[in-house]
LOFI-775561 format. One record per residue: z negated, y, x negated of N, C-alpha, C in turn; residue in one letter. Coordinates in steps of 0.05 Angstrom, whole numbers, padded with zeros to 5 digits, always signed. Last residue first. Example, Ala and Ser with C-alpha at 12.3 -4.5 7.8 and 13.67 -1.06 7.14 Angstrom:
% residues 2
-00142-00045-00257-00143-00021-00273-00157+00001-00258S-00156-00114-00264-00156-00090-00246-00156-00066-00264A
***
This chain:
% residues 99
+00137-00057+00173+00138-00079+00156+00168-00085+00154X+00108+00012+00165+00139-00009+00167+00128-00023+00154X+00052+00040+00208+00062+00018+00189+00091+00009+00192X+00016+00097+00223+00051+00088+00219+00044+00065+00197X-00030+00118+00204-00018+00131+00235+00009+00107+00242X-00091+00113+00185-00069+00107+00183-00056+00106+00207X-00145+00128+00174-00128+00150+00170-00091+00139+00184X-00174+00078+00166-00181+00107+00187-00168+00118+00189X-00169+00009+00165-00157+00034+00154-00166+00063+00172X-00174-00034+00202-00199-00026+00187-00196+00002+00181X-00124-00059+00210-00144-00052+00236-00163-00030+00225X-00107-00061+00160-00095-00043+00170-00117-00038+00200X-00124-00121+00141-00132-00091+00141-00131-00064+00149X-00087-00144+00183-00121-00156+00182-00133-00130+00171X-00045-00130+00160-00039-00126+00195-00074-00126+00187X-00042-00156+00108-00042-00130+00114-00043-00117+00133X-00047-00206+00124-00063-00185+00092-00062-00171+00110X+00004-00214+00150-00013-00219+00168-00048-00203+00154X+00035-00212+00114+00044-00193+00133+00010-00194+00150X+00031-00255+00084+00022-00225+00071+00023-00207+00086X+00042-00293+00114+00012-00293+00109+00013-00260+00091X+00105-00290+00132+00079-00298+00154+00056-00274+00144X+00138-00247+00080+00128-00279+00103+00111-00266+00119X+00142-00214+00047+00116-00210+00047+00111-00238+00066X+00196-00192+00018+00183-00218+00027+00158-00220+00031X+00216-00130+00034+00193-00146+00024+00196-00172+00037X+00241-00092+00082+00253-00102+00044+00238-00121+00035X+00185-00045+00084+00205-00055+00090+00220-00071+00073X+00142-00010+00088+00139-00039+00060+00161-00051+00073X+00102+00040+00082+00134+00033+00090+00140+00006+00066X+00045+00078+00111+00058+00055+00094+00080+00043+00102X+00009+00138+00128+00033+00122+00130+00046+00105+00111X-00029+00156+00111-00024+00153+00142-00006+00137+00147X-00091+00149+00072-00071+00150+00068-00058+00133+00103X-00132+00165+00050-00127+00197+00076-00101+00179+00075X-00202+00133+00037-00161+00139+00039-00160+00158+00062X-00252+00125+00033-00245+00154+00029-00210+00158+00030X-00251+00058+00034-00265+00090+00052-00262+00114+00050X-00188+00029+00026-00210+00048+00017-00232+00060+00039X-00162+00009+00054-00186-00010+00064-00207+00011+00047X-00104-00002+00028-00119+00004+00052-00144+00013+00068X-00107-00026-00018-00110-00002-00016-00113+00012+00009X-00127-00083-00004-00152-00060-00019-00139-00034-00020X-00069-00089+00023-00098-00086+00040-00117-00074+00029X-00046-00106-00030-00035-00074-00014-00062-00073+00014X-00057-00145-00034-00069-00126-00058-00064-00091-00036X-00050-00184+00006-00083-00177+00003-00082-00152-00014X+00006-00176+00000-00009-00169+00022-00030-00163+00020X+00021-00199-00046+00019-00179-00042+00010-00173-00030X+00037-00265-00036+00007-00257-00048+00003-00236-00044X+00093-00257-00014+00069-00256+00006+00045-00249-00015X+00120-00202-00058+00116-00239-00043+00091-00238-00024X+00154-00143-00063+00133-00160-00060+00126-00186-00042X+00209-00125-00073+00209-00151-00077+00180-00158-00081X+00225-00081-00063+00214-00081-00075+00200-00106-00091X+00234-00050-00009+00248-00060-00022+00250-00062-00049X+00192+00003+00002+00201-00013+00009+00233-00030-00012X+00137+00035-00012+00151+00013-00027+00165-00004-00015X+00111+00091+00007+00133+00071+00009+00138+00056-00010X+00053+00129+00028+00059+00105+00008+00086+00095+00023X+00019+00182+00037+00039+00170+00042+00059+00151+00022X-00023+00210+00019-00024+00209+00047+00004+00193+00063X-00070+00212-00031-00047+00201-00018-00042+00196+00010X-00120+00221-00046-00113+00245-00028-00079+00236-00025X-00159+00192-00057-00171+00205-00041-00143+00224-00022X-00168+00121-00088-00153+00140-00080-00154+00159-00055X-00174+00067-00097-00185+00090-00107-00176+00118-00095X-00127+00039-00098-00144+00033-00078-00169+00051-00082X-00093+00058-00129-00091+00067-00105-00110+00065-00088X-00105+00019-00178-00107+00060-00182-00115+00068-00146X-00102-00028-00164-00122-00020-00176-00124+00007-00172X-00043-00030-00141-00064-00030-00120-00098-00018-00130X-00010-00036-00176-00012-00017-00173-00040-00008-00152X-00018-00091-00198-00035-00067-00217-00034-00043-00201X-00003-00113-00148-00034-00124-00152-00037-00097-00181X+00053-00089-00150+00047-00081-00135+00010-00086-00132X+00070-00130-00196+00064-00099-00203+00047-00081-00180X+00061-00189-00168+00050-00169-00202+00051-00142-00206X+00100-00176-00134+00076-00174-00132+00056-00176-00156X+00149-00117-00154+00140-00148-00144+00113-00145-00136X+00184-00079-00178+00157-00089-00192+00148-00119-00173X+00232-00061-00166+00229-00091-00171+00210-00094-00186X+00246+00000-00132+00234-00013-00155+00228-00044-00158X+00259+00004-00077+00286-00004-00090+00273-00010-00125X+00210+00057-00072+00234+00045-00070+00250+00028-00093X+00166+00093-00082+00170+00078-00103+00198+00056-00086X+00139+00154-00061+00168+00130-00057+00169+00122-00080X+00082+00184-00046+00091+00169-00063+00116+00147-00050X+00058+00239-00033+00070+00228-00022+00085+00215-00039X+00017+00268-00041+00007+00271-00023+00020+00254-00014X-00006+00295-00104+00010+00278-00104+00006+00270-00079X-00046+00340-00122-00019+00350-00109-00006+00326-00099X-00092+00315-00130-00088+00321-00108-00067+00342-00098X-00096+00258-00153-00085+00270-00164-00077+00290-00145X-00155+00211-00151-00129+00212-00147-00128+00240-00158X-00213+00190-00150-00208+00221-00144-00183+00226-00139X-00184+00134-00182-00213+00153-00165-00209+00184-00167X-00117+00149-00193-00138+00127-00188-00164+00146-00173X-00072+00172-00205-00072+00160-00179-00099+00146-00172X
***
């Protein structure tokens, strides 16, 4: 999933997984690298607000193709929602946000 990514993998559901925001800050390392994901869900998932900034570096790549993010389910509050609204302006590719 990381630099260059894995370019059959076009569409990632990680649902209903309880990695949190600890898991969701390791998962952000690989993704935010990432050339050929074109569709991220983690909804319900139990990321806390801190999450927001990690899920923004995946955003915020320059080379993301990625269109659509589904983060429904999430305690993300006010300030993670707001991470990720702040990057999401920036994002090129991105067509569809669920918060």
């Amino acid at each position: 999933l990381g630099l260059g990514g894995n370019p059959v993998i076009v569409k990632l559901a990680l649902d209903f997984n309880r990695f949190g925001t600890e898991g969701v800050e390791k998962l952000a390392i690989g993704l935010s690298q990432n050339r050929s994901l074109r569709s991220l869900s983690m909804q319900y998932c139990g990321i806390g607000p801190e999450g927001g900034a990690h899920i923004g570096t995946i955003l915020v790549y320059v080379w993301s193709k990625l269109e659509e993010l589904l983060l429904r389910g999430n305690e993300l509050a006010a300030q993670g929602t707001k991470d990720i609204l702040i990057m999401a302006k920036r994002a090129k590719a991105l067509k569809r946000i669920s918060l």
